[in-house]
N, C-alpha and C positions, 0 to 999 in steps of 0.2 A: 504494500500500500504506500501511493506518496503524498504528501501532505506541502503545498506549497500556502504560504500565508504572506499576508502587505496588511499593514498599519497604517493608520493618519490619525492626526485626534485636530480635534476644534474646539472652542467654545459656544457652547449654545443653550437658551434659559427655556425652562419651563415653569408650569406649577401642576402642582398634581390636584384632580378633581375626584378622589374617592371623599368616601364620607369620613368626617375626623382625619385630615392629611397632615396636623400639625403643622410647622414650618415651614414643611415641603408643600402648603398650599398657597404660599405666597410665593409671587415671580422670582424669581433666585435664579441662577447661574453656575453651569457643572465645566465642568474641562473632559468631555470623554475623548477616550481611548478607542478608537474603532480598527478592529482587527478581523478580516476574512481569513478564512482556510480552504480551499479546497482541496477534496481527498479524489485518490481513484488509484485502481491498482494497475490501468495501463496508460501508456506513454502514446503520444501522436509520433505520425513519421520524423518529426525531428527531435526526438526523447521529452518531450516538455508534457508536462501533465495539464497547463493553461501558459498560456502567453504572457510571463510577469507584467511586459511591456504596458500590455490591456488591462492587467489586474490594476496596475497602478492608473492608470489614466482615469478608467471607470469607478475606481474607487474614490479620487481626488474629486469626480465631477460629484459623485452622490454625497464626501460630506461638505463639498463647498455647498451644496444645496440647504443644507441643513447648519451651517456655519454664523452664529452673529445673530440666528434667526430665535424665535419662539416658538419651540416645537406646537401648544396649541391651537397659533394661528394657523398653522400649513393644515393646507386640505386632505393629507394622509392622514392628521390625528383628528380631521371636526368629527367630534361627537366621541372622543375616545378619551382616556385616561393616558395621557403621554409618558408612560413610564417607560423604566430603559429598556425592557423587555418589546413594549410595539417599537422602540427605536432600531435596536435589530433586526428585530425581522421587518423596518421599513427598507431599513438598508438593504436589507438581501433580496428585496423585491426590487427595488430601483436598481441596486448590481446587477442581477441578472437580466433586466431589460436594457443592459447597455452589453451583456459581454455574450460571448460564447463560451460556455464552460469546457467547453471543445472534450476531452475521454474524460474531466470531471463527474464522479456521481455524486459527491456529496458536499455541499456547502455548510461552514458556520460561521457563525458571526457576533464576535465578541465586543461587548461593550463596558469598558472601565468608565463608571461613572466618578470622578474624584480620587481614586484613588483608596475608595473606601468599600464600592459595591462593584461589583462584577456580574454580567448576565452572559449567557449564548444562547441563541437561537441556531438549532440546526436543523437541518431539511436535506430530504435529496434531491437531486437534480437528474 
């Protein structure tokens, strides 16, 4: 099995809209860590399991997207609880509609909120 991964991180604010969110329900500001992996246990014609080249471009475009922004406002979160977990799996929705995962089957997608909480979202492909 091989496992290629790219990193970015940004800053970007939410607030959280569960019932009783404490602190976290006023606007505030995270530093996440956004890390993809993809897995697969064969290689394309020229040994690469995805295109780093790609991984980083399309990864750069989906968290400049989400960069400086307020996750509530963006139309991926109306009507959801913006926590780091839909942040993920937004991610790996907008990734994959920018890349080919080319002999990939399995995507995750890791998000260090602060340095303090950590989620992934995995799926296959």
């Amino acid at each position: 099995m091989y496992t290629v991964s790219v990193s970015r991180a940004c800053i970007a604010q939410h607030y959280l809209t569960v019932p009783d969110p404490g602190p976290e329900g006023t606007l505030h500001s995270h530093r996440f860590d956004v890390e993809v992996s993809f897995r697969g246990s064969t290689l394309n014609e020229y040994g690469y399991l995805v295109d780093i080249d790609a991984v980083i471009d399309a990864l750069e475009t989906v968290v400049d997207g989400i960069r400086d922004r307020t996750l509530n406002d963006m139309p991926a979160f109306e009507g959801l609880n913006p926590s780091a977990e839909r942040l993920a799996e937004h991610v790996g929705d907008r990734l994959l509609d920018r890349l080919d995962p080319e002999t990939a089957t399995e995507l995750a997608v890791r998000v260090r909120e602060d340095d303090v909480a950590e989620v992934v979202h995995e799926r296959p492909i």
